[in-house]
mmCIF file of the N, C-alpha and C atoms, coordinates in Angstrom:
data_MODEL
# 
_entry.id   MODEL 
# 
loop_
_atom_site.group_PDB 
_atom_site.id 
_atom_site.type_symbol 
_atom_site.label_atom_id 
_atom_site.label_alt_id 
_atom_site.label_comp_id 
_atom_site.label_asym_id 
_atom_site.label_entity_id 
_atom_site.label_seq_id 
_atom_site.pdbx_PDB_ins_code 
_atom_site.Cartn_x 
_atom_site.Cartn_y 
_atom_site.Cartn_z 
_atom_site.occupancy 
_atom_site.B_iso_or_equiv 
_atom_site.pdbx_formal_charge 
_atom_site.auth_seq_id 
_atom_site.auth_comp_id 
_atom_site.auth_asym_id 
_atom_site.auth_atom_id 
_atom_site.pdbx_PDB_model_num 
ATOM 1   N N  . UNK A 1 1  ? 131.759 210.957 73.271 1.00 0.00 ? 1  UNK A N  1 
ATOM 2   C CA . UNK A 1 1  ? 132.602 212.113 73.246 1.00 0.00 ? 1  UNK A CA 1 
ATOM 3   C C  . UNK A 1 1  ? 134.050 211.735 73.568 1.00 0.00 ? 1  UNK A C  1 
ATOM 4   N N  . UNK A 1 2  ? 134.255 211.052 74.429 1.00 0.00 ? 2  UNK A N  1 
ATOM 5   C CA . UNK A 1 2  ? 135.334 210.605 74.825 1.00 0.00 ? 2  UNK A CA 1 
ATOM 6   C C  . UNK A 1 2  ? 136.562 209.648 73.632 1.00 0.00 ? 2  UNK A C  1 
ATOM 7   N N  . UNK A 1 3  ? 135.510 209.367 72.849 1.00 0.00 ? 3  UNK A N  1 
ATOM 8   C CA . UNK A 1 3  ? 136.239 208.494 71.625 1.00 0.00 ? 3  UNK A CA 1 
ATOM 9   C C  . UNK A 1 3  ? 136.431 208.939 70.324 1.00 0.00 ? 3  UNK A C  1 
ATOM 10  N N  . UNK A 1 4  ? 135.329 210.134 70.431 1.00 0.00 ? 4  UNK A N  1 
ATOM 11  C CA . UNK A 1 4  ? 135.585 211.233 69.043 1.00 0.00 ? 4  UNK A CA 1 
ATOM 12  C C  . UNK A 1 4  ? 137.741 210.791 68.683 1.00 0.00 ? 4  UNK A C  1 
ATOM 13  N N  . UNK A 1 5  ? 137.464 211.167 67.531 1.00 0.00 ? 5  UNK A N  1 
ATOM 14  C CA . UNK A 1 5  ? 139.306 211.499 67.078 1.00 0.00 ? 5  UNK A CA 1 
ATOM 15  C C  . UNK A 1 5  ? 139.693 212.816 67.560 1.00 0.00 ? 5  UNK A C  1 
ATOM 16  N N  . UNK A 1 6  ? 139.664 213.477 67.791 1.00 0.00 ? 6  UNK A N  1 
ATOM 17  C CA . UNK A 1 6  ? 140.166 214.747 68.670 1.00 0.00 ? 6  UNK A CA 1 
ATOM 18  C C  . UNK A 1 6  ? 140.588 214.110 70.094 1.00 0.00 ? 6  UNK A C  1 
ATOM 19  N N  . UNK A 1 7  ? 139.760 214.053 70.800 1.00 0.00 ? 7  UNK A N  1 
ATOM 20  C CA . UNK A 1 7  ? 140.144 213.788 72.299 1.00 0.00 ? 7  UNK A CA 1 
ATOM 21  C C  . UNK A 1 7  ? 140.647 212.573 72.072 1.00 0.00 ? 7  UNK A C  1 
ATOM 22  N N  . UNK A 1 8  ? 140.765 211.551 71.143 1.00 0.00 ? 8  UNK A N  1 
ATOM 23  C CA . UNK A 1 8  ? 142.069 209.957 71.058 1.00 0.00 ? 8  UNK A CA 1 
ATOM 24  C C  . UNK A 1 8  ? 143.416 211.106 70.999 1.00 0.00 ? 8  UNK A C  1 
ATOM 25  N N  . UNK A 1 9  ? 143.452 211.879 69.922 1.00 0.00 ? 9  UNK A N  1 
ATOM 26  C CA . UNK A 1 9  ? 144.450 212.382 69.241 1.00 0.00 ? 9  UNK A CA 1 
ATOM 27  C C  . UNK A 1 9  ? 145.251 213.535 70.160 1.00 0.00 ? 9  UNK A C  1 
ATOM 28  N N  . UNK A 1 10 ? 144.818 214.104 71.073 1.00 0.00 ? 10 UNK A N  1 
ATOM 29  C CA . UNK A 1 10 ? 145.339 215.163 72.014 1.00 0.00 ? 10 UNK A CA 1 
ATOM 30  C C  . UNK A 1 10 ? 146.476 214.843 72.585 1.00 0.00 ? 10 UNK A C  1 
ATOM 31  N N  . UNK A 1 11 ? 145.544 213.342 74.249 1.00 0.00 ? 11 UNK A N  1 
ATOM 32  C CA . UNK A 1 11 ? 146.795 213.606 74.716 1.00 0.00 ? 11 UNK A CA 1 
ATOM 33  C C  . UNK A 1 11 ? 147.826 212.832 73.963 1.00 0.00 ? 11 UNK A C  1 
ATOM 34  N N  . UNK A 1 12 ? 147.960 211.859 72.893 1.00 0.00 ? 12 UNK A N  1 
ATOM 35  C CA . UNK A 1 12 ? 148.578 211.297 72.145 1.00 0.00 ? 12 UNK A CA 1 
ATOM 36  C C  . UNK A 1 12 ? 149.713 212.261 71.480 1.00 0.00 ? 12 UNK A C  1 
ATOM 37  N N  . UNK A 1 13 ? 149.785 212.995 70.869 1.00 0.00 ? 13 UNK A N  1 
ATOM 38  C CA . UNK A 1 13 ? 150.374 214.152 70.529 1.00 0.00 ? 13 UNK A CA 1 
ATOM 39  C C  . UNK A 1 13 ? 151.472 214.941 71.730 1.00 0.00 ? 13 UNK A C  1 
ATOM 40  N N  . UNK A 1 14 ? 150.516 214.711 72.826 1.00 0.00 ? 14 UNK A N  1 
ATOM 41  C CA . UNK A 1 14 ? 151.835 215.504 73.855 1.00 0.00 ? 14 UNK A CA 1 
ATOM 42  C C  . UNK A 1 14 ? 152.202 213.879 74.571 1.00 0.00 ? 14 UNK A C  1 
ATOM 43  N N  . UNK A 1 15 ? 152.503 213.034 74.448 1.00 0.00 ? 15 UNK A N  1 
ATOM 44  C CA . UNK A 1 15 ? 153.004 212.100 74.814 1.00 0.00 ? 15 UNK A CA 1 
ATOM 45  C C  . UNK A 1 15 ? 152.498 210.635 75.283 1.00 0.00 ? 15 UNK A C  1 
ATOM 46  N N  . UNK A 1 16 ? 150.756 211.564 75.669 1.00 0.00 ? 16 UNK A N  1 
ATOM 47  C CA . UNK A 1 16 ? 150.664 210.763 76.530 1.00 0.00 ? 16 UNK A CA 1 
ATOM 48  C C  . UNK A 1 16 ? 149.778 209.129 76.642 1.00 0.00 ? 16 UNK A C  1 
ATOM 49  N N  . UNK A 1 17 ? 149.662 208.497 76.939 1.00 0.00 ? 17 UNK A N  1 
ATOM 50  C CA . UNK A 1 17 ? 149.481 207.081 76.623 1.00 0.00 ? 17 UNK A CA 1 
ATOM 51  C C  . UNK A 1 17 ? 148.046 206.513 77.360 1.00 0.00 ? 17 UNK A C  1 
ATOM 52  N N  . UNK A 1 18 ? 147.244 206.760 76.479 1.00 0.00 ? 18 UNK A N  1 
ATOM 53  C CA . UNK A 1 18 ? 145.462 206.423 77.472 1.00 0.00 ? 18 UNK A CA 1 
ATOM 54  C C  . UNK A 1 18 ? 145.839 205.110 77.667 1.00 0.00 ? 18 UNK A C  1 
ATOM 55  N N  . UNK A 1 19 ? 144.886 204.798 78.453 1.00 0.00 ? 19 UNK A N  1 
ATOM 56  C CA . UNK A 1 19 ? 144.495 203.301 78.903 1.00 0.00 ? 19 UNK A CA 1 
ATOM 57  C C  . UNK A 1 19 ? 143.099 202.812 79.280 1.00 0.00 ? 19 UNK A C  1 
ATOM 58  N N  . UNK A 1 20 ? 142.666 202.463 78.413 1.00 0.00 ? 20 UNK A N  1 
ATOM 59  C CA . UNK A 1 20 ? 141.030 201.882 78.950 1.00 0.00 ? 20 UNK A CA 1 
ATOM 60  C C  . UNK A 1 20 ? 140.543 200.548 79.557 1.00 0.00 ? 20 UNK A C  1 
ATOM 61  N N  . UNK A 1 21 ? 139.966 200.801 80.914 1.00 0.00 ? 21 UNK A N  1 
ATOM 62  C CA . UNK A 1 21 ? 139.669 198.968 81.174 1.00 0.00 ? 21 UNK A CA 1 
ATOM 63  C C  . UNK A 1 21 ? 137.962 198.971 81.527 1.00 0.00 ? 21 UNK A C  1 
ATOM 64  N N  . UNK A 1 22 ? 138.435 197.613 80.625 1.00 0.00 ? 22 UNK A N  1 
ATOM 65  C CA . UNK A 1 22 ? 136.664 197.061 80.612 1.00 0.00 ? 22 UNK A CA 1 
ATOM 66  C C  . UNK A 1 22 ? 136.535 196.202 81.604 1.00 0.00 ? 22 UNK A C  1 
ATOM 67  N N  . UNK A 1 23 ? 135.306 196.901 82.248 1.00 0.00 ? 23 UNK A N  1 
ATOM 68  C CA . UNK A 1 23 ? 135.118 196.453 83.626 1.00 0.00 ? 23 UNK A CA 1 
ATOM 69  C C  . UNK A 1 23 ? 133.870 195.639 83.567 1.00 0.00 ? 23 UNK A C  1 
ATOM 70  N N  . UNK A 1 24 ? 133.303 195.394 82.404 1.00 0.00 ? 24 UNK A N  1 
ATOM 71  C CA . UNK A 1 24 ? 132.028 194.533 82.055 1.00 0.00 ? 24 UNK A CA 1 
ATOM 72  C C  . UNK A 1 24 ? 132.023 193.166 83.141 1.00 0.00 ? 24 UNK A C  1 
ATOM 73  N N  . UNK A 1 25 ? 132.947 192.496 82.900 1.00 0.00 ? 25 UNK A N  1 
ATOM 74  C CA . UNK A 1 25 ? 133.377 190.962 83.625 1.00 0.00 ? 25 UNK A CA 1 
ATOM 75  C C  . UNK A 1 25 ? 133.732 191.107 85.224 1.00 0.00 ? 25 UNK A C  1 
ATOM 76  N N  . UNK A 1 26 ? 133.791 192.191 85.580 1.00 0.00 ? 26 UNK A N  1 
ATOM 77  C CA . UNK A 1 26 ? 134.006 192.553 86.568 1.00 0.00 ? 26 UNK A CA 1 
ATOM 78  C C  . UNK A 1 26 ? 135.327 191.925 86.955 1.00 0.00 ? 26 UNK A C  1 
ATOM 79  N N  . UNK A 1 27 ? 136.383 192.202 86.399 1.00 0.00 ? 27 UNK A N  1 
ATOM 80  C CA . UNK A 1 27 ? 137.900 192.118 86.074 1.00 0.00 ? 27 UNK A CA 1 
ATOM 81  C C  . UNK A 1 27 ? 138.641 191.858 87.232 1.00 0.00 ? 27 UNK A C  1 
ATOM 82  N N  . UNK A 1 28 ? 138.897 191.220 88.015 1.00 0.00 ? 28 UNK A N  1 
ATOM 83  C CA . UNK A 1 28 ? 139.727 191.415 89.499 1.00 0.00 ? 28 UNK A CA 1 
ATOM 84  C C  . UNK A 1 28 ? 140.586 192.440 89.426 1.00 0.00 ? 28 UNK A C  1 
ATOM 85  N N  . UNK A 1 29 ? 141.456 192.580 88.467 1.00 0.00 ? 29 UNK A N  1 
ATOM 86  C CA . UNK A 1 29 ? 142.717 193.788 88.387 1.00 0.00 ? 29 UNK A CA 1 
ATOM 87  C C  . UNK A 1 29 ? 141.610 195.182 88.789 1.00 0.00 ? 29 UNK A C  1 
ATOM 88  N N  . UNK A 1 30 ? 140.691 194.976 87.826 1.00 0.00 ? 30 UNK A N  1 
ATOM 89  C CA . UNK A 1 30 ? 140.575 196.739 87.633 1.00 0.00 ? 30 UNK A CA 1 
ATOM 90  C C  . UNK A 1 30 ? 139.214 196.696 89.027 1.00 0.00 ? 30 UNK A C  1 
ATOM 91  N N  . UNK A 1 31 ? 138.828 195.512 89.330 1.00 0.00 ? 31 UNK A N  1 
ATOM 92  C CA . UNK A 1 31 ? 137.946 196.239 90.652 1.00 0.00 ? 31 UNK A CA 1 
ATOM 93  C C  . UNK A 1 31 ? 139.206 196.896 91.571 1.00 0.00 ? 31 UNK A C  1 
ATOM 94  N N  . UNK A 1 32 ? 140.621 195.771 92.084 1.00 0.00 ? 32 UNK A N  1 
ATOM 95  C CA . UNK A 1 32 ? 141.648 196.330 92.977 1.00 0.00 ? 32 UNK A CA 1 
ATOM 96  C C  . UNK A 1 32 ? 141.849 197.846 92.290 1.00 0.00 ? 32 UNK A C  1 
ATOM 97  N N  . UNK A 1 33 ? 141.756 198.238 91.212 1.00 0.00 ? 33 UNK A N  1 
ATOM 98  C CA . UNK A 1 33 ? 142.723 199.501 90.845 1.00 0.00 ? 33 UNK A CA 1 
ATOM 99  C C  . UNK A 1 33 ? 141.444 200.218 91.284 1.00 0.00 ? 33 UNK A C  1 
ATOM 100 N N  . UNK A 1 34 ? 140.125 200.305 91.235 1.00 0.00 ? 34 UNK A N  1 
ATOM 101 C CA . UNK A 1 34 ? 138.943 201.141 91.743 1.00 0.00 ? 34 UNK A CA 1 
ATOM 102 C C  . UNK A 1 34 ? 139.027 200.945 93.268 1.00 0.00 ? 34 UNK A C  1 
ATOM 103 N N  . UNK A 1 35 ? 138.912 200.087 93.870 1.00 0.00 ? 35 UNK A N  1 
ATOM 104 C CA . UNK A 1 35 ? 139.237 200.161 95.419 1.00 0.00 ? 35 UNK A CA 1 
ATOM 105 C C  . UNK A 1 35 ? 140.482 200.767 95.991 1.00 0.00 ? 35 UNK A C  1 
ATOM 106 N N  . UNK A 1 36 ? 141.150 200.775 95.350 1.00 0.00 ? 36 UNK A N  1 
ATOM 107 C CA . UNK A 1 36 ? 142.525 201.339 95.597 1.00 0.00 ? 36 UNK A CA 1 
ATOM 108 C C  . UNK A 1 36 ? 142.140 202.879 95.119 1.00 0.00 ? 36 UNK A C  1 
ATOM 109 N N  . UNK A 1 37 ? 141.767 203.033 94.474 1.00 0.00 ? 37 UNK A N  1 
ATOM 110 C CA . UNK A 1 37 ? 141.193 204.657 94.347 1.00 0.00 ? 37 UNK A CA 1 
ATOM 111 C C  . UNK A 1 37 ? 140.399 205.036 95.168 1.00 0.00 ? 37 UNK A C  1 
ATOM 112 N N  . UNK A 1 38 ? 139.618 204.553 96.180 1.00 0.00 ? 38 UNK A N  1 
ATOM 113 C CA . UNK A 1 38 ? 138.506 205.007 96.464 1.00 0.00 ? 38 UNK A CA 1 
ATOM 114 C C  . UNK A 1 38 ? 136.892 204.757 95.806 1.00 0.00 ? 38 UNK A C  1 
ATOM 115 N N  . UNK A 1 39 ? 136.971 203.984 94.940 1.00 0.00 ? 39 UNK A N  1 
ATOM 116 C CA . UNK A 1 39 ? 135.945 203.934 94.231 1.00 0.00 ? 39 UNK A CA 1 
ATOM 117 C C  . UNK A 1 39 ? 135.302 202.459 93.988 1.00 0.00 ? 39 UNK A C  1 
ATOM 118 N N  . UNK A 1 40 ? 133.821 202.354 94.005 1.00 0.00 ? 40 UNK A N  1 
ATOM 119 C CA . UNK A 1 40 ? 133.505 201.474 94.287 1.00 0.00 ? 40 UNK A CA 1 
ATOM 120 C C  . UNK A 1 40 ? 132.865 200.607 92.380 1.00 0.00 ? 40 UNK A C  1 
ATOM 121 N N  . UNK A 1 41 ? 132.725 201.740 91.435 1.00 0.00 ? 41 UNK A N  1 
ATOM 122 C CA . UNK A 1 41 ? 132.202 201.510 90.252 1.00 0.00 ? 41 UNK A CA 1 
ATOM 123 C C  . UNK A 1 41 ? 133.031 202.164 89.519 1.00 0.00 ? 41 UNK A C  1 
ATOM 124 N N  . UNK A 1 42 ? 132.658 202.016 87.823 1.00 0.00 ? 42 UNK A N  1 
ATOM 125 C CA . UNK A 1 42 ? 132.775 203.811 86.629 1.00 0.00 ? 42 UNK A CA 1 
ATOM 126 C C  . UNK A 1 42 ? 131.970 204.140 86.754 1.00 0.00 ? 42 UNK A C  1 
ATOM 127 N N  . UNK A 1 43 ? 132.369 205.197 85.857 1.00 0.00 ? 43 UNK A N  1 
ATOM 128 C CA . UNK A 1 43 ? 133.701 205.455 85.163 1.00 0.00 ? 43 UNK A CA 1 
ATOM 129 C C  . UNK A 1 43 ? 134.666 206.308 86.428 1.00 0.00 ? 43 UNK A C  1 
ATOM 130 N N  . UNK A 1 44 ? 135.668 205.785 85.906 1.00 0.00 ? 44 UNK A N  1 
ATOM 131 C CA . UNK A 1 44 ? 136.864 206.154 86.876 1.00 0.00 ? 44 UNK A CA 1 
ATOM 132 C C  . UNK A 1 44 ? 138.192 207.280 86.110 1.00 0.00 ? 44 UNK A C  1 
ATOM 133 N N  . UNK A 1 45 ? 138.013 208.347 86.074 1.00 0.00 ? 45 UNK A N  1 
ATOM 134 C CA . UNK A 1 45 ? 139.201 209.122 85.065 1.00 0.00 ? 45 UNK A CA 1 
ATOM 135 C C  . UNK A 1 45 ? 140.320 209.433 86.113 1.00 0.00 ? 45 UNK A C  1 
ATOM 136 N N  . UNK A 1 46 ? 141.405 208.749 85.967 1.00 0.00 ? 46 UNK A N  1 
ATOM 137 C CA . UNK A 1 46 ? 142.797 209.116 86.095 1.00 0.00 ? 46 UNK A CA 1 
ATOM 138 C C  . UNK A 1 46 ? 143.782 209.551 85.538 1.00 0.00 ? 46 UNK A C  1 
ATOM 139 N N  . UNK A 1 47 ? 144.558 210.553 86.013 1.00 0.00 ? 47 UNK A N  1 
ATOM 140 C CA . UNK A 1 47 ? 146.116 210.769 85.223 1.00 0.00 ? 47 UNK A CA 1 
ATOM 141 C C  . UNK A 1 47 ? 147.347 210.883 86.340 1.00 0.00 ? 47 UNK A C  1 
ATOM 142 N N  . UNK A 1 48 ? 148.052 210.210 85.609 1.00 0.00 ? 48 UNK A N  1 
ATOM 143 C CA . UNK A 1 48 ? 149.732 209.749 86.308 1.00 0.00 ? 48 UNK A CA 1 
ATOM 144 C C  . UNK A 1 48 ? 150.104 210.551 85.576 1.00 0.00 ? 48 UNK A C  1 
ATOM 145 N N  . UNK A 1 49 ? 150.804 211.586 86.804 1.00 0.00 ? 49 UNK A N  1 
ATOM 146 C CA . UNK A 1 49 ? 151.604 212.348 85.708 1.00 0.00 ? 49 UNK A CA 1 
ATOM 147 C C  . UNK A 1 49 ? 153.077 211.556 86.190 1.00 0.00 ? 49 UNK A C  1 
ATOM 148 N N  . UNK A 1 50 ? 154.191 212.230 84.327 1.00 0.00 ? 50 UNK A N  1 
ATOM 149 C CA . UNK A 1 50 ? 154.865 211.243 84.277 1.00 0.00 ? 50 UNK A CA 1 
ATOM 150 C C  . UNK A 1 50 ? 155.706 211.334 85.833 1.00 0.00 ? 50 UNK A C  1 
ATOM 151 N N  . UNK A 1 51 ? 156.275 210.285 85.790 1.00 0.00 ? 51 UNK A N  1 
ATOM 152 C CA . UNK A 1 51 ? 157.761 210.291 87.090 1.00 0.00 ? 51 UNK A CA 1 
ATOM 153 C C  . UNK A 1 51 ? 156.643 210.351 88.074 1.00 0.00 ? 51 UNK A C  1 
ATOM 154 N N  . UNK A 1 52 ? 155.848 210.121 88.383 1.00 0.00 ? 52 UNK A N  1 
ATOM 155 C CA . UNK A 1 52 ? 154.856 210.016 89.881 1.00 0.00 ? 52 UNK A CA 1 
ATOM 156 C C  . UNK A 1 52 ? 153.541 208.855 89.905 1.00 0.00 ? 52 UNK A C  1 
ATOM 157 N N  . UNK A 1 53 ? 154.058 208.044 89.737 1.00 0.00 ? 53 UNK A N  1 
ATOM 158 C CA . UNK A 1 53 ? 153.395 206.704 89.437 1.00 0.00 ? 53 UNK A CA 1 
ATOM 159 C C  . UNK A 1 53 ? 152.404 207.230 91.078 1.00 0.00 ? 53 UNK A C  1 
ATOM 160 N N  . UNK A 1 54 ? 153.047 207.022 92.433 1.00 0.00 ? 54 UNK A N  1 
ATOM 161 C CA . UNK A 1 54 ? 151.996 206.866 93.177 1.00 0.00 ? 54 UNK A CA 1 
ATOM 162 C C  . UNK A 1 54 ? 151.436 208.506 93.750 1.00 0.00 ? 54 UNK A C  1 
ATOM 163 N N  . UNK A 1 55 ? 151.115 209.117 92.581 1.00 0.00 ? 55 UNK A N  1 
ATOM 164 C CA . UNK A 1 55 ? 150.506 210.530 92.774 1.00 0.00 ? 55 UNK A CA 1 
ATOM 165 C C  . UNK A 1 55 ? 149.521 210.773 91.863 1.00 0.00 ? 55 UNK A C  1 
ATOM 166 N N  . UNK A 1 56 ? 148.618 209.764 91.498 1.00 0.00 ? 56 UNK A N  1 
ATOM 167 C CA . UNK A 1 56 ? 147.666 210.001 90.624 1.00 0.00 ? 56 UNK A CA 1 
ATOM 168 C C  . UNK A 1 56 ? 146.534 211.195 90.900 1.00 0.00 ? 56 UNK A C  1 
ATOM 169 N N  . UNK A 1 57 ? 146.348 211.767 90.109 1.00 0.00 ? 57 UNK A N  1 
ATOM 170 C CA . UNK A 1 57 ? 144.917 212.555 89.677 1.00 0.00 ? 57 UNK A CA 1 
ATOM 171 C C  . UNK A 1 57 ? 143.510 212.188 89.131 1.00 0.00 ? 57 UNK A C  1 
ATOM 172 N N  . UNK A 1 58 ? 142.489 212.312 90.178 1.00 0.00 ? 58 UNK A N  1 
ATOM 173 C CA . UNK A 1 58 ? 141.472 211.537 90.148 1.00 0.00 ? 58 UNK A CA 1 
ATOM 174 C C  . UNK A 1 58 ? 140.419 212.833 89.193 1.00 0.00 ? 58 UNK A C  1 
ATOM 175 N N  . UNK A 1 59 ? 140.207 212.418 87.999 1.00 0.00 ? 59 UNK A N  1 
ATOM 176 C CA . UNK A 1 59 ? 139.084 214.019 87.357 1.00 0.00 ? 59 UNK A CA 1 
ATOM 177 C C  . UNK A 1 59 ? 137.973 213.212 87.809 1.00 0.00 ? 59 UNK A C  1 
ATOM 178 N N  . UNK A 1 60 ? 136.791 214.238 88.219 1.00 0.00 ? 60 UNK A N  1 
ATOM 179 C CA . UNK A 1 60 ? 135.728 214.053 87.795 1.00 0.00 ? 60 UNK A CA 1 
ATOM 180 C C  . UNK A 1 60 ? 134.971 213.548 86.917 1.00 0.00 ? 60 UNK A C  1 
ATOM 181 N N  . UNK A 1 61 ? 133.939 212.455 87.486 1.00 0.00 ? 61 UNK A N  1 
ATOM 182 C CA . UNK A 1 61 ? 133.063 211.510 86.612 1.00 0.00 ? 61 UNK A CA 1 
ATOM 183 C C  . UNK A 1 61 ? 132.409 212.336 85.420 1.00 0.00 ? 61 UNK A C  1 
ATOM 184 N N  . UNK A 1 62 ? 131.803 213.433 86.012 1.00 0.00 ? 62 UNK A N  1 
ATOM 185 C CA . UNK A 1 62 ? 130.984 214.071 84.858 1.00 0.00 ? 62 UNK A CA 1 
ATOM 186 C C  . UNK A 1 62 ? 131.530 214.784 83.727 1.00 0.00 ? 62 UNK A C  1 
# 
């Protein structure tokens, strides 16, 4: 659901710039960016809104 062309195409349209990390390899960057959230696994949904880099929005897994 998440990859359907609708939900790629949304926030794309109002500006905004997804980012997906594959955490298969168990990535050093993206375990720090999950510990740094609070989180110990994924899926992990965040949004930065713009101009507030350290005020992220954590959505819900489900």
């Amino acid at each position: 659901m998440l990859g359907s062309s609708d939900v790629i195409a949304a926030p794309r349209a109002d500006g905004v710039a997804p980012l997906k990390g594959d955490w298969t390899n168990r990535d050093p960057e993206i375990t720090d960016f999950l510990t740094r959230h609070g989180k110990a696994g994924v899926p992990l949904y965040v949004v930065v809104p713009p101009g507030k880099p350290d005020a992220p929005i954590l959505l819900p897994e489900c």
